[in-house]
N, CA, C and O atoms as a GROMACS GRO file, in nm:
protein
  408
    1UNK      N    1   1.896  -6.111  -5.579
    1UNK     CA    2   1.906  -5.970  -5.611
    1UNK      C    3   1.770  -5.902  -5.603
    1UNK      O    4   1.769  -5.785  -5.563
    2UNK      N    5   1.673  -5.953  -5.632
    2UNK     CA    6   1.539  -5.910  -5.667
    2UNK      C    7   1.444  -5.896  -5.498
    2UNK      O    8   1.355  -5.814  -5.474
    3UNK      N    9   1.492  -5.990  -5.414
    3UNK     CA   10   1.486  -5.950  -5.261
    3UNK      C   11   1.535  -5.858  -5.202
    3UNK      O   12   1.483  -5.779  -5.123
    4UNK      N   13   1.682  -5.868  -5.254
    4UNK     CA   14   1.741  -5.717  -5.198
    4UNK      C   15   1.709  -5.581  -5.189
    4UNK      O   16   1.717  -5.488  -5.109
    5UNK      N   17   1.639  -5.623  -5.386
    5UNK     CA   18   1.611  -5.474  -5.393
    5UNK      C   19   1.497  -5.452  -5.347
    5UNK      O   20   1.474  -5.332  -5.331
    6UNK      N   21   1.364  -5.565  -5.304
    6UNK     CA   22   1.237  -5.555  -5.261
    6UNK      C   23   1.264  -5.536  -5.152
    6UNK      O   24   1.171  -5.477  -5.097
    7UNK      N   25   1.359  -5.558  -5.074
    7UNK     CA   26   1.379  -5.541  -4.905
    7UNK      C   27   1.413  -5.372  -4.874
    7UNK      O   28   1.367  -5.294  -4.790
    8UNK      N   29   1.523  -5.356  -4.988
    8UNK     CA   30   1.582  -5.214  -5.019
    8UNK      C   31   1.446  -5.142  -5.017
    8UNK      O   32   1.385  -5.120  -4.912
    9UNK      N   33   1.409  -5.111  -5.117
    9UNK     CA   34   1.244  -5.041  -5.152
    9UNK      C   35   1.145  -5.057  -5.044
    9UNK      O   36   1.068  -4.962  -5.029
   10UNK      N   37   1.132  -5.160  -4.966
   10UNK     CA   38   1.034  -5.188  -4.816
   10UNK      C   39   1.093  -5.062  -4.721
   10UNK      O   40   1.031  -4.966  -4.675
   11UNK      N   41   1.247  -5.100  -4.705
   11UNK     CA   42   1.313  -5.036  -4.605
   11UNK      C   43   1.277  -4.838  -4.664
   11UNK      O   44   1.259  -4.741  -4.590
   12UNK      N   45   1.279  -4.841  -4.773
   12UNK     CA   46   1.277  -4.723  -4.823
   12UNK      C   47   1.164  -4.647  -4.752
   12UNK      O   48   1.181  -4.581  -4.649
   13UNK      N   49   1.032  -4.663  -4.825
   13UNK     CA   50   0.897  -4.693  -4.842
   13UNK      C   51   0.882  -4.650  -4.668
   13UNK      O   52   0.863  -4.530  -4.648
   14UNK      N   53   0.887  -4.713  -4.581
   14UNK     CA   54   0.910  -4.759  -4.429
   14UNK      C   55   0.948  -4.658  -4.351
   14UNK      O   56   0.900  -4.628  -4.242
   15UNK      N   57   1.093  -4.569  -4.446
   15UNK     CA   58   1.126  -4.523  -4.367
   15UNK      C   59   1.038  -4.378  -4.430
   15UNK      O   60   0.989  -4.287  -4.364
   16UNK      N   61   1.039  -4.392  -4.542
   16UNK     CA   62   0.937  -4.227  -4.574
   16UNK      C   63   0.836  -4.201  -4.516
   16UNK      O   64   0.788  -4.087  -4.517
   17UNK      N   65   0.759  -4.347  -4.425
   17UNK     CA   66   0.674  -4.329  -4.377
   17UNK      C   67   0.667  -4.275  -4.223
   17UNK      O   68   0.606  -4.196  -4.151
   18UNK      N   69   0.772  -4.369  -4.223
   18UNK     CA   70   0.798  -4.269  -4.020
   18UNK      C   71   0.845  -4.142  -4.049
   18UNK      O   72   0.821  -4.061  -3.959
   19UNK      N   73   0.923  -4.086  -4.175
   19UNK     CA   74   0.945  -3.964  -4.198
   19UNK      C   75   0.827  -3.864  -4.201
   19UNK      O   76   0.848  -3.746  -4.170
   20UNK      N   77   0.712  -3.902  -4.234
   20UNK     CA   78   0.627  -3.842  -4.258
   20UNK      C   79   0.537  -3.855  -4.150
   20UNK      O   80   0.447  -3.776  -4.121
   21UNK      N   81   0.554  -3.918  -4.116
   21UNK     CA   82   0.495  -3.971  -3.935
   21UNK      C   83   0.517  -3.848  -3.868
   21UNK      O   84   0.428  -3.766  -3.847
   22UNK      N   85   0.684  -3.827  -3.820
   22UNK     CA   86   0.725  -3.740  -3.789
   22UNK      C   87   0.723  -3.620  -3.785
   22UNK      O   88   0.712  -3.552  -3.683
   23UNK      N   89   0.736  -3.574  -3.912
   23UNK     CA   90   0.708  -3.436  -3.972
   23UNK      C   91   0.538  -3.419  -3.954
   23UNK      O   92   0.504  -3.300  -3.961
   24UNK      N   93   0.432  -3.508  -3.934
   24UNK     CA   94   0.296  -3.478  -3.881
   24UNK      C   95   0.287  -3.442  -3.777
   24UNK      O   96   0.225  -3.337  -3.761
   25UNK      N   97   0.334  -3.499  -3.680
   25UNK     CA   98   0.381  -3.455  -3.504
   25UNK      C   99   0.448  -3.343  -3.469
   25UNK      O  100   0.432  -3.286  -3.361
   26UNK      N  101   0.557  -3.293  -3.594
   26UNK     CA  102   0.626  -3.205  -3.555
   26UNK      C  103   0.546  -3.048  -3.588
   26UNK      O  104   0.566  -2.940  -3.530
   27UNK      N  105   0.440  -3.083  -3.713
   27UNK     CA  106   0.345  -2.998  -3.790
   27UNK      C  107   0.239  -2.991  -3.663
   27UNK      O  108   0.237  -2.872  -3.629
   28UNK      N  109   0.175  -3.046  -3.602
   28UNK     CA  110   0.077  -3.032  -3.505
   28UNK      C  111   0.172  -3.006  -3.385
   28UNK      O  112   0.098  -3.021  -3.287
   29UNK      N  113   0.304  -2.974  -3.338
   29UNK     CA  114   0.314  -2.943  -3.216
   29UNK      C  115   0.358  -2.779  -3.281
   29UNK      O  116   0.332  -2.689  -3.201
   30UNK      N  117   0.407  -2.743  -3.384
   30UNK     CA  118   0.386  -2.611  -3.403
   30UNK      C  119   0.270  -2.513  -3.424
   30UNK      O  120   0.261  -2.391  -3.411
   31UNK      N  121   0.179  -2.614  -3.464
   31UNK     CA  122   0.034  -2.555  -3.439
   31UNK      C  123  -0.020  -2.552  -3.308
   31UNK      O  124  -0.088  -2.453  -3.281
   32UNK      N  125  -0.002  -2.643  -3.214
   32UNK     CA  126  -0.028  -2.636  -3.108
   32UNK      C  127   0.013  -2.496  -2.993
   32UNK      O  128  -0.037  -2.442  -2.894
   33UNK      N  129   0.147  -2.480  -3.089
   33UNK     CA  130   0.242  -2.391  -2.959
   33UNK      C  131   0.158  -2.233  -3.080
   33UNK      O  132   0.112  -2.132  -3.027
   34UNK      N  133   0.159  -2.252  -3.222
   34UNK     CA  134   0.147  -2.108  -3.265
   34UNK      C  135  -0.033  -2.093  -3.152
   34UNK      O  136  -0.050  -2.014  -3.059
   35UNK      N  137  -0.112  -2.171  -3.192
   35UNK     CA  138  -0.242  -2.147  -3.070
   35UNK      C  139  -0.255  -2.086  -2.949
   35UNK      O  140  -0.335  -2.002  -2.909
   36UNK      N  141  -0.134  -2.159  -2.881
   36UNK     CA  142  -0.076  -2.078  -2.718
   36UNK      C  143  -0.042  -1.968  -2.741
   36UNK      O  144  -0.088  -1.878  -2.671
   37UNK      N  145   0.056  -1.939  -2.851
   37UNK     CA  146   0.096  -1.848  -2.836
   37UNK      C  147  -0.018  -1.682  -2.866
   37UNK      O  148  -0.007  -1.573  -2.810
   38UNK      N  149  -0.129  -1.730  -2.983
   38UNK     CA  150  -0.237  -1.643  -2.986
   38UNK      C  151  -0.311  -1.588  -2.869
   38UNK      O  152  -0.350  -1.481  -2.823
   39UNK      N  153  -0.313  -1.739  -2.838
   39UNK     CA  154  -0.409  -1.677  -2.733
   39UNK      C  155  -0.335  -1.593  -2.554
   39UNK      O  156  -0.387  -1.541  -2.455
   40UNK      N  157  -0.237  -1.614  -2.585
   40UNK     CA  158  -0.131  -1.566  -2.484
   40UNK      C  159  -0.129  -1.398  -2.533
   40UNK      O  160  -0.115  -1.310  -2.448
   41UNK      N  161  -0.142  -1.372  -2.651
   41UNK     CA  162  -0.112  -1.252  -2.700
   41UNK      C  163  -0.252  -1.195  -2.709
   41UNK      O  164  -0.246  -1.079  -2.749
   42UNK      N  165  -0.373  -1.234  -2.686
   42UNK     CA  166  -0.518  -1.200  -2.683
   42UNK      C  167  -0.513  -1.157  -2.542
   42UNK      O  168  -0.551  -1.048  -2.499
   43UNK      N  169  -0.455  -1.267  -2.465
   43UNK     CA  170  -0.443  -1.221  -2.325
   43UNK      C  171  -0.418  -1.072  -2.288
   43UNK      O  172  -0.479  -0.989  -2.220
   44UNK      N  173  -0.286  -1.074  -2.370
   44UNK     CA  174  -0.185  -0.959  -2.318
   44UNK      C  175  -0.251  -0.826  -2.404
   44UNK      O  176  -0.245  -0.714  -2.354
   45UNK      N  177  -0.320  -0.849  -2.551
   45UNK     CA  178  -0.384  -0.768  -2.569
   45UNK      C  179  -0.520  -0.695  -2.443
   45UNK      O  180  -0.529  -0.583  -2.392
   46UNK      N  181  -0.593  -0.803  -2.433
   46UNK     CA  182  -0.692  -0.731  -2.332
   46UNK      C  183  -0.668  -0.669  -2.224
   46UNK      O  184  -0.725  -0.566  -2.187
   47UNK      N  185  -0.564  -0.739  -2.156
   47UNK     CA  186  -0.535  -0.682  -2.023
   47UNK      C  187  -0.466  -0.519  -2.046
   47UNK      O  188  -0.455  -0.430  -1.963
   48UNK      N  189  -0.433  -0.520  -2.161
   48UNK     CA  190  -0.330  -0.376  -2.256
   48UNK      C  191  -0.451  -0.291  -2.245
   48UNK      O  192  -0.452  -0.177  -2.197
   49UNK      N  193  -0.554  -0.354  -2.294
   49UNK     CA  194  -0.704  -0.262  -2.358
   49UNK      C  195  -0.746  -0.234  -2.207
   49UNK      O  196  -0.778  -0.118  -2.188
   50UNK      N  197  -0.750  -0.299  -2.122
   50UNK     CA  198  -0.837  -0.320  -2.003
   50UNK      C  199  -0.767  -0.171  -1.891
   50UNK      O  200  -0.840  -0.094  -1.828
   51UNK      N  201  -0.603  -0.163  -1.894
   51UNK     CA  202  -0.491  -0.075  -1.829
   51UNK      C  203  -0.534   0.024  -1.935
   51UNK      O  204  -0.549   0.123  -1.862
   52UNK      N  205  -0.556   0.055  -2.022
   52UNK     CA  206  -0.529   0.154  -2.061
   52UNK      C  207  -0.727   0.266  -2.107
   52UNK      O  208  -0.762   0.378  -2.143
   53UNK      N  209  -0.784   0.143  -2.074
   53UNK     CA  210  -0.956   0.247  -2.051
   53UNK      C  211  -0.910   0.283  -1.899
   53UNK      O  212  -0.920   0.405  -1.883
   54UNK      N  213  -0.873   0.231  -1.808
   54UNK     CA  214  -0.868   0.272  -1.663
   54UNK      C  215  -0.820   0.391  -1.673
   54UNK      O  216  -0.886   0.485  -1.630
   55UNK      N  217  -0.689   0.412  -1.734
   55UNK     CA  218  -0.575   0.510  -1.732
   55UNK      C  219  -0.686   0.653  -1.815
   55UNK      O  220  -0.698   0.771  -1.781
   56UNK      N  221  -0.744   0.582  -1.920
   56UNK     CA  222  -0.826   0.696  -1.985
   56UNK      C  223  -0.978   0.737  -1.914
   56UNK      O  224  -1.022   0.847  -1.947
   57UNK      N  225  -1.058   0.656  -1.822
   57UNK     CA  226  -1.139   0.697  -1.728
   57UNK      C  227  -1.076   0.795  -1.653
   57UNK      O  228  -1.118   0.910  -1.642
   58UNK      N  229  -0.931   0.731  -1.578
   58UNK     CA  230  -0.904   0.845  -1.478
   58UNK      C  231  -0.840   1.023  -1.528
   58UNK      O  232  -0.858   1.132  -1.476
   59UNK      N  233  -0.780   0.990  -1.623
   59UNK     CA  234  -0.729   1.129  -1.749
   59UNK      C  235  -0.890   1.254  -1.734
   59UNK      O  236  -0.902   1.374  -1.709
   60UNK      N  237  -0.994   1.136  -1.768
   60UNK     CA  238  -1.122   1.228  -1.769
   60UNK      C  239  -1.159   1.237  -1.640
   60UNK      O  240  -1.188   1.356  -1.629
   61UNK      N  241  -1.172   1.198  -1.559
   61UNK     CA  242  -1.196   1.219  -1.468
   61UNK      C  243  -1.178   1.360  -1.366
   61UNK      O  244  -1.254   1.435  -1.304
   62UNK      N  245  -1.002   1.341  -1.393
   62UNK     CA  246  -0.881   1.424  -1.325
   62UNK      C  247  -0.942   1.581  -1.421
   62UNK      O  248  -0.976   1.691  -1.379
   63UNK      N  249  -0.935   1.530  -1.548
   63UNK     CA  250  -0.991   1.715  -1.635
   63UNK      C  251  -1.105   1.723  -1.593
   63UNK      O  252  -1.136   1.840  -1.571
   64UNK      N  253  -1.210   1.627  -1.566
   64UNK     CA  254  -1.357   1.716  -1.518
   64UNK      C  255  -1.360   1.743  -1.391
   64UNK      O  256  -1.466   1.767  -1.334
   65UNK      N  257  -1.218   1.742  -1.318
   65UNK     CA  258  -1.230   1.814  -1.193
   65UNK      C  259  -1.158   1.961  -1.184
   65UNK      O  260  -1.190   2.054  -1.110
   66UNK      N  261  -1.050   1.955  -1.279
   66UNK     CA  262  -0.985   2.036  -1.325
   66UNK      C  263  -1.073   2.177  -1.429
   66UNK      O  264  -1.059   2.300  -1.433
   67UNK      N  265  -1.162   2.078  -1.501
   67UNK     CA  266  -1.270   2.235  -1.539
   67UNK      C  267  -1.368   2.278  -1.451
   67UNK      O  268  -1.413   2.390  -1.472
   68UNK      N  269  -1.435   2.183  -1.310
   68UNK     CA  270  -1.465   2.211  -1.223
   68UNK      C  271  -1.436   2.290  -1.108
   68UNK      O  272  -1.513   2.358  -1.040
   69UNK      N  273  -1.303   2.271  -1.096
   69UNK     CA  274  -1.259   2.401  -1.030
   69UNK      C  275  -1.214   2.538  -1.102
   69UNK      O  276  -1.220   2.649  -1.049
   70UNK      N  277  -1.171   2.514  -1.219
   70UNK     CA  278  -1.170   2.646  -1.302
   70UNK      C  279  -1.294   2.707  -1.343
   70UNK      O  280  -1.286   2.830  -1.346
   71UNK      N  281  -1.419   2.653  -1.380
   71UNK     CA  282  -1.533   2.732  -1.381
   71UNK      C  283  -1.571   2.775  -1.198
   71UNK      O  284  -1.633   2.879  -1.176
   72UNK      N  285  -1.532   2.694  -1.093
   72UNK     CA  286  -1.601   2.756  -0.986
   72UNK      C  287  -1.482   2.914  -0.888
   72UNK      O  288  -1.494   2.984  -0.787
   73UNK      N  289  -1.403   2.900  -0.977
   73UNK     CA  290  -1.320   3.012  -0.972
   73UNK      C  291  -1.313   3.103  -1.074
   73UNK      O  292  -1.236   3.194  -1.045
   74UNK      N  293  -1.363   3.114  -1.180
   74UNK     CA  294  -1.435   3.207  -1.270
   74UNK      C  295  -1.540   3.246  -1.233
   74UNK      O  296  -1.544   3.369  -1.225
   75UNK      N  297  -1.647   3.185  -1.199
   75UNK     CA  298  -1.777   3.225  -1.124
   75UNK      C  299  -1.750   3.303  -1.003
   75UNK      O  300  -1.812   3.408  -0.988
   76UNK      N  301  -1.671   3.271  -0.922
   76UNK     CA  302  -1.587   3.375  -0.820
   76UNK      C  303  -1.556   3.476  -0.880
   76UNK      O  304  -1.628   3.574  -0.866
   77UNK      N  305  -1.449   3.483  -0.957
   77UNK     CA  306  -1.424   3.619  -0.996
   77UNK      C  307  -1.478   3.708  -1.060
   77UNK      O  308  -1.451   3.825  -1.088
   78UNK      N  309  -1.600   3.603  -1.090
   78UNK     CA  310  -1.723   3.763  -1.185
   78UNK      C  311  -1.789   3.731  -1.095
   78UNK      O  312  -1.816   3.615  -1.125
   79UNK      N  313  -1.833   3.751  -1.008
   79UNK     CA  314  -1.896   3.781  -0.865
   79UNK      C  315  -1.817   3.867  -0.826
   79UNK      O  316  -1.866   3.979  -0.842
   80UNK      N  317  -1.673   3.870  -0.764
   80UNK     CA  318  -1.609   3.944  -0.721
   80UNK      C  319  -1.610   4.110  -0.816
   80UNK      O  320  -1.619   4.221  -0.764
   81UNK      N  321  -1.598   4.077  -0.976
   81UNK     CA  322  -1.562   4.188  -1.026
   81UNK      C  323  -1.714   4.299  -1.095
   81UNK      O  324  -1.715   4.408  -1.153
   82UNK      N  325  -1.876   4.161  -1.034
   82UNK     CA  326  -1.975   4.248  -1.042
   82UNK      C  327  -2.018   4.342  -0.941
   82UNK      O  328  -2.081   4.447  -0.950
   83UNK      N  329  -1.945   4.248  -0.797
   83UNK     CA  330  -1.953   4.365  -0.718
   83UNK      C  331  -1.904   4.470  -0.728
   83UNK      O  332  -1.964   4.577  -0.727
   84UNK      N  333  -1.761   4.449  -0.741
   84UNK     CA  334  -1.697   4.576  -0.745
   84UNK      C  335  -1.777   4.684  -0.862
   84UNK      O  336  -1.821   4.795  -0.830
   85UNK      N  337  -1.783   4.645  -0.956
   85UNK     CA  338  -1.872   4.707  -1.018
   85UNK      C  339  -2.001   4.766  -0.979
   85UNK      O  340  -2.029   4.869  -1.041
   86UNK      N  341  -2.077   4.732  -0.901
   86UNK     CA  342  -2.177   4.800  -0.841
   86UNK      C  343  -2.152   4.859  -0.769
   86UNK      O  344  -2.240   4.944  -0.754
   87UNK      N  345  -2.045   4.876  -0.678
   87UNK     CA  346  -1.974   4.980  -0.579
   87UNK      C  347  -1.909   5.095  -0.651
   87UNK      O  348  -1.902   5.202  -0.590
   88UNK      N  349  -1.864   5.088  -0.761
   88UNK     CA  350  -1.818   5.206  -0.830
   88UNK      C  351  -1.946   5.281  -0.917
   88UNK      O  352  -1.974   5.401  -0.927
   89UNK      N  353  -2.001   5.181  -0.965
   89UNK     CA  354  -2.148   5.280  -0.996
   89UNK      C  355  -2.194   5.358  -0.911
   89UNK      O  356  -2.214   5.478  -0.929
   90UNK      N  357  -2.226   5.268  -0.763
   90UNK     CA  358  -2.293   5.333  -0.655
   90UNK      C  359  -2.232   5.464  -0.630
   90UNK      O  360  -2.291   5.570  -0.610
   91UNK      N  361  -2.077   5.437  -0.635
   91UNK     CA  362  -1.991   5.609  -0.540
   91UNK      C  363  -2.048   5.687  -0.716
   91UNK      O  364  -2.099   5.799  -0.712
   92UNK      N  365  -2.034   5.629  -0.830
   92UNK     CA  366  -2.005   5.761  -0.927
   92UNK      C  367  -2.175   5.799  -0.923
   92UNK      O  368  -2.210   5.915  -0.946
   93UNK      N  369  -2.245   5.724  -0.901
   93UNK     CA  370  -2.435   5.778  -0.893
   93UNK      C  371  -2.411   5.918  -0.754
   93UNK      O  372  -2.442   6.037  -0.742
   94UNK      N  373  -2.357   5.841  -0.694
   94UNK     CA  374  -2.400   5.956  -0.528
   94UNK      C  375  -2.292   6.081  -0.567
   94UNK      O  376  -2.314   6.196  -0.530
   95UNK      N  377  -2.158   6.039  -0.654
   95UNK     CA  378  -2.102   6.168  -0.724
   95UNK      C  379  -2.162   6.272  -0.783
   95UNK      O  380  -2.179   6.392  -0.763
   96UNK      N  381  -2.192   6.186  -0.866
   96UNK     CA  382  -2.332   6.256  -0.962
   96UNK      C  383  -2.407   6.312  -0.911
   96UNK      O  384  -2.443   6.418  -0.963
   97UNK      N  385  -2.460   6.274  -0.804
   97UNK     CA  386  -2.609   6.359  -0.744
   97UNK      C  387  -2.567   6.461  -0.665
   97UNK      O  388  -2.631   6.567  -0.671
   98UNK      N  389  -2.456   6.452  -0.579
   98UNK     CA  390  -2.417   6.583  -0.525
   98UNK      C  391  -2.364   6.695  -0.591
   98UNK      O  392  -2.365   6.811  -0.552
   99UNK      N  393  -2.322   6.656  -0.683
   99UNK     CA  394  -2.244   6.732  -0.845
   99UNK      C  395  -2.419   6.816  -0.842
   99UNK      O  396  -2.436   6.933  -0.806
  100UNK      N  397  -2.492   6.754  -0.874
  100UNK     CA  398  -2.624   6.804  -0.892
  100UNK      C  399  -2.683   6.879  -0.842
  100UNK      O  400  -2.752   6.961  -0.902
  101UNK      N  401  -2.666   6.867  -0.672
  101UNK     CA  402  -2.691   6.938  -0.569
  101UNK      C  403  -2.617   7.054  -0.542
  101UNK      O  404  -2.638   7.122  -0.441
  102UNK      N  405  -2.544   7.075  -0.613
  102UNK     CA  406  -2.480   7.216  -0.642
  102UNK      C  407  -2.482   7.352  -0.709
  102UNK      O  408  -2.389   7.431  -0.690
   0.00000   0.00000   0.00000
C-alpha cells in the first residue's frame, strides 16, 4: 500500500511538473508572439507617422503656392487700380486747369 501511494504521489509530483513545463513554453510563446506583435505595430505606427508628414509637407506646400499666387494677383490689382488712379487724377488736374483757364 505504502508503494502505491509513493508511486501515486511520484506519478503526481511528475506530472505537475510537465504541467508546469508546459505552461512555461506556453508563457514564453505568448510573450514571444505579444513582442511580434509590438513591434509589428511600431512598424505600422511609423510608416502611419512617415504617410502622414508627406501628406502634411505637401498640404503646405500646395497653400504656399496658393498664397503665392493670391498675393501675385493682389499686387496686380493694386497696380492695375494705382494706375487707374493716376489717370483719373491726371484728366481731373488738366480739368481743373482749363476750368482755370477760363
Amino acid at each position: 500500500m505504502k508503494i502505491l501511494i509513493k508511486s501515486l504521489l511520484c506519478t503526481v509530483f511528475l506530472s505537475n511538473i510537465a504541467f508546469a513545463d508546459d505552461l512555461s513554453q506556453f508563457n514564453t510563446q505568448i510573450q514571444n508572439q505579444m513582442k511580434q506583435m509590438q513591434t509589428q505595430q511600431q512598424q505600422q505606427v511609423q510608416q502611419l507617422n512617415t504617410q502622414l508628414q508627406a501628406q502634411i509637407k505637401k498640404v503646405q506646400a500646395d497653400l504656399q503656392q496658393q498664397i503665392q499666387t493670391m498675393n501675385t494677383q493682389l499686387q496686380n490689382q493694386i497696380k492695375t487700380t494705382q494706375s487707374q488712379l493716376q489717370t483719373q487724377i491726371q484728366t481731373v488736374n488738366s480739368q481743373v486747369q482749363q476750368l482755370q483757364k477760363k
